[in-house]
mmCIF file of the C-alpha atoms, coordinates in Angstrom:
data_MODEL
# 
_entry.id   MODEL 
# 
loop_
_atom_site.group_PDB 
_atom_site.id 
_atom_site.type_symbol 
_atom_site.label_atom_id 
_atom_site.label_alt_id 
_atom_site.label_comp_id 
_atom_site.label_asym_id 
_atom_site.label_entity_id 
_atom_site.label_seq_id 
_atom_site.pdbx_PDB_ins_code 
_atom_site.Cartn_x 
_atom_site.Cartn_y 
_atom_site.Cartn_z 
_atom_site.occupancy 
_atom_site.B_iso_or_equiv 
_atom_site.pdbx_formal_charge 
_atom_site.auth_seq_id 
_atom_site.auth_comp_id 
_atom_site.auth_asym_id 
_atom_site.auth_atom_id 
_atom_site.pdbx_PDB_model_num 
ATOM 1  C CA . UNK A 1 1  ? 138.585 -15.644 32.809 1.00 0.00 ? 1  UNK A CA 1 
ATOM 2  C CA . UNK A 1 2  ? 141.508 -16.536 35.195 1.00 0.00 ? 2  UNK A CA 1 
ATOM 3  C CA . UNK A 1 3  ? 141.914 -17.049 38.455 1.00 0.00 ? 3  UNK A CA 1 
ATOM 4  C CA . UNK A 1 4  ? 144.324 -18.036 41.097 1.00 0.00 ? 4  UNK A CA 1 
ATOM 5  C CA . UNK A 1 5  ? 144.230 -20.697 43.616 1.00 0.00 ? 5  UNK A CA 1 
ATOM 6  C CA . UNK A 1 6  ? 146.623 -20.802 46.394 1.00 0.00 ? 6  UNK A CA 1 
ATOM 7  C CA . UNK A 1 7  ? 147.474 -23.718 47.911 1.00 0.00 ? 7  UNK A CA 1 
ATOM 8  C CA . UNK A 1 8  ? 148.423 -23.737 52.317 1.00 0.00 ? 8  UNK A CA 1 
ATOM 9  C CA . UNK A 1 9  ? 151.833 -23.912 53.102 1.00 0.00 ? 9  UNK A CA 1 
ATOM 10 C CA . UNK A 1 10 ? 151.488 -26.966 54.574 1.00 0.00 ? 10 UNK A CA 1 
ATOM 11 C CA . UNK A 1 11 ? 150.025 -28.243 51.195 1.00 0.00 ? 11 UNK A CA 1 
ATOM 12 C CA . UNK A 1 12 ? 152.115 -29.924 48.778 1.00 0.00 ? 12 UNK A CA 1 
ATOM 13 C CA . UNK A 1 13 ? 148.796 -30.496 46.037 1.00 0.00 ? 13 UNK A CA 1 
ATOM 14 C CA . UNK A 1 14 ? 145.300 -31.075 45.887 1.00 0.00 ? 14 UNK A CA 1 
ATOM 15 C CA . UNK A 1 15 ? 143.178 -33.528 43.907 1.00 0.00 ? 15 UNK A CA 1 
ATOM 16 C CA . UNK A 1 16 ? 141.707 -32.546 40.577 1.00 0.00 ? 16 UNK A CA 1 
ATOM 17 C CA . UNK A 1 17 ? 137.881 -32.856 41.494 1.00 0.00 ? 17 UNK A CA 1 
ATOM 18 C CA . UNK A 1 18 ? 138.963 -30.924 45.240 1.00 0.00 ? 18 UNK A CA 1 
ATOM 19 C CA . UNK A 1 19 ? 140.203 -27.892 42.966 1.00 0.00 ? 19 UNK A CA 1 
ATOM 20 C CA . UNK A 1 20 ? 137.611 -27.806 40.763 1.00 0.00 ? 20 UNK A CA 1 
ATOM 21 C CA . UNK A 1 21 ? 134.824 -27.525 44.038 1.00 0.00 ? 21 UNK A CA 1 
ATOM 22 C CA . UNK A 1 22 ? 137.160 -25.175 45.931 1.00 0.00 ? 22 UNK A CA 1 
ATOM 23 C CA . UNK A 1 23 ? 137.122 -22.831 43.235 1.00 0.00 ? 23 UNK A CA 1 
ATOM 24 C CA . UNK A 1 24 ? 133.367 -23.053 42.874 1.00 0.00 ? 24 UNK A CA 1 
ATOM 25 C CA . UNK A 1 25 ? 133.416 -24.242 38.978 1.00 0.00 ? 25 UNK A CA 1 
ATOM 26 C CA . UNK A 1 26 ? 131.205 -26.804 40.004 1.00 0.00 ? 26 UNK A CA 1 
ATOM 27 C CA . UNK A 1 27 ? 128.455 -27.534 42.671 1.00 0.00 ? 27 UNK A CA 1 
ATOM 28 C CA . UNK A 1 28 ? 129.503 -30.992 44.030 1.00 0.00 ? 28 UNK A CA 1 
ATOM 29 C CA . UNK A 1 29 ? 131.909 -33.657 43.238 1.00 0.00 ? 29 UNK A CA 1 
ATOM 30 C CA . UNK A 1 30 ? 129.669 -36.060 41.487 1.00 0.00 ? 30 UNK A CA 1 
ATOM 31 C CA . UNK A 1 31 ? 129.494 -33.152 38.781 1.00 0.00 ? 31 UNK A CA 1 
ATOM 32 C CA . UNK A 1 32 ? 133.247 -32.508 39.051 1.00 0.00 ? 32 UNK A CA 1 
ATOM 33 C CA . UNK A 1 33 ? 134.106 -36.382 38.635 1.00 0.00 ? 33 UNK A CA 1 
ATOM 34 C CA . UNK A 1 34 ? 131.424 -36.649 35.377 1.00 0.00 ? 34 UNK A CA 1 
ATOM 35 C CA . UNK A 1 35 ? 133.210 -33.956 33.232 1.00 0.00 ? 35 UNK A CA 1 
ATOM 36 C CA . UNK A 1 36 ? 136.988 -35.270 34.150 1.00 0.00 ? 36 UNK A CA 1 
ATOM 37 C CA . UNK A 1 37 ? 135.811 -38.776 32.941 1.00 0.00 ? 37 UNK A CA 1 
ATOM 38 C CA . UNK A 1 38 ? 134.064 -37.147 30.231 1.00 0.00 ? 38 UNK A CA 1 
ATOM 39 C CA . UNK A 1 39 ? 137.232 -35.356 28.915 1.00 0.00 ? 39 UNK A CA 1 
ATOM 40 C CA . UNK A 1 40 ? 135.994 -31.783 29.726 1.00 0.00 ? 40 UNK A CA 1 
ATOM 41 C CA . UNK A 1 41 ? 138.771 -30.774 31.657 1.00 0.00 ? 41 UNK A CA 1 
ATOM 42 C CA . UNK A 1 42 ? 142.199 -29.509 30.802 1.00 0.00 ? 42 UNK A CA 1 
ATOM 43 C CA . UNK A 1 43 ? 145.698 -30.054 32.863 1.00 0.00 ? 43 UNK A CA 1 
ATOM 44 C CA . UNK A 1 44 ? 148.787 -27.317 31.415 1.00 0.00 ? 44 UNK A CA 1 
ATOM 45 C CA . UNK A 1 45 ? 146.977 -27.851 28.036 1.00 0.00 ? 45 UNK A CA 1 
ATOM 46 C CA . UNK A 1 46 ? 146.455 -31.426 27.791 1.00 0.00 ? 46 UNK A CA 1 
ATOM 47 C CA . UNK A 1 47 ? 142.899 -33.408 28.144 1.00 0.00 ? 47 UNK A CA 1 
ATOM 48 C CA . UNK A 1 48 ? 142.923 -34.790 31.800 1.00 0.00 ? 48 UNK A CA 1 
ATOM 49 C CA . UNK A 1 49 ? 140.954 -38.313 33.064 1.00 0.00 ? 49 UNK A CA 1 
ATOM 50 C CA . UNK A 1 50 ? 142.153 -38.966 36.159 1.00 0.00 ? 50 UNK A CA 1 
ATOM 51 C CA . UNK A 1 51 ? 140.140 -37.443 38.304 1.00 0.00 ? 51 UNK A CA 1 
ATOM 52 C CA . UNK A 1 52 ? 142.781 -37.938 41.710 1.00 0.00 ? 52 UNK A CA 1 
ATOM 53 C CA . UNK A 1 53 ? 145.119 -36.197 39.395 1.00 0.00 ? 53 UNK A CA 1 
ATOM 54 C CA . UNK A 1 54 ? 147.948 -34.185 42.128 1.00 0.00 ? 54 UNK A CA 1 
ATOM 55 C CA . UNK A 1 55 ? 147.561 -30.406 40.722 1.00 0.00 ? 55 UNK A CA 1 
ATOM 56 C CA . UNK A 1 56 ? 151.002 -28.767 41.818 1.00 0.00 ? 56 UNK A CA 1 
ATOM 57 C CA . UNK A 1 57 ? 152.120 -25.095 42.385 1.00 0.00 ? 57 UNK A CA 1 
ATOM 58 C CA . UNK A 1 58 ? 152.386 -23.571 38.701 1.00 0.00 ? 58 UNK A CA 1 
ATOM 59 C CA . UNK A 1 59 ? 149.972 -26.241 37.080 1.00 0.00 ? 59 UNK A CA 1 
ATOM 60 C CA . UNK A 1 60 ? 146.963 -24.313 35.225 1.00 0.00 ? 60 UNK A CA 1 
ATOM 61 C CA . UNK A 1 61 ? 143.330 -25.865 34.617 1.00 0.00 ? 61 UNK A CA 1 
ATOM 62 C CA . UNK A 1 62 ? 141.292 -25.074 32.309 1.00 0.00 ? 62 UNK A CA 1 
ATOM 63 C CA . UNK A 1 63 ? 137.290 -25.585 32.076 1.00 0.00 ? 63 UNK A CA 1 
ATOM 64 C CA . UNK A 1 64 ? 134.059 -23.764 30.304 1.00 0.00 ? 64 UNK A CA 1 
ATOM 65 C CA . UNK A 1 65 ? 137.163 -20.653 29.026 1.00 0.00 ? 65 UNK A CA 1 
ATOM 66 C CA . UNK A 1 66 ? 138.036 -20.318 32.636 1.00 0.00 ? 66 UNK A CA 1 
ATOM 67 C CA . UNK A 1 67 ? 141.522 -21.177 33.904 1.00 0.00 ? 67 UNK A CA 1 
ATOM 68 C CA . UNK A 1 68 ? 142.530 -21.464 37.421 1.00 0.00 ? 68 UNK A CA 1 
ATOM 69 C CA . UNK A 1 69 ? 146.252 -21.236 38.313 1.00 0.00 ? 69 UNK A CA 1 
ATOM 70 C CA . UNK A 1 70 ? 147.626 -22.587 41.565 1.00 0.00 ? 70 UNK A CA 1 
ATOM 71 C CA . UNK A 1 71 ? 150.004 -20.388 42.663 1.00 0.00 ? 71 UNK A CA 1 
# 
């Protein structure tokens, strides 16, 4: 499943762990931070650990099959 994430205007990124609780893929950020550290989450195709990592217009992240593109 895909789906889109826009980021604010006056919003150049937002943290790894922020996207993944915006988008509701996970319930809180303790949860969020455990499967970046455990490798479960993907950044344009690549394993990501750092879980401050900036996610940029364009970027896509992948967890469980879903992808979320911010746009």
């Amino acid at each position: 499943m895909k789906t889109q994430f826009p980021l604010r205007k006056d919003q150049e990124y937002i943290h790894l762990i922020q996207l993944l609780k915006a988008t509701n893929m996970v319930d809180n950020g303790a949860l969020a931070q455990e499967l970046v550290v455990e490798g479960e989450v993907k950044v344009n195709g690549e394993v990501e650990y750092q879980k401050r990592k900036k996610i940029r217009k364009g970027d896509k992240v992948e967890i469980w099959e879903e992808i979320i593109e911010v746009i």
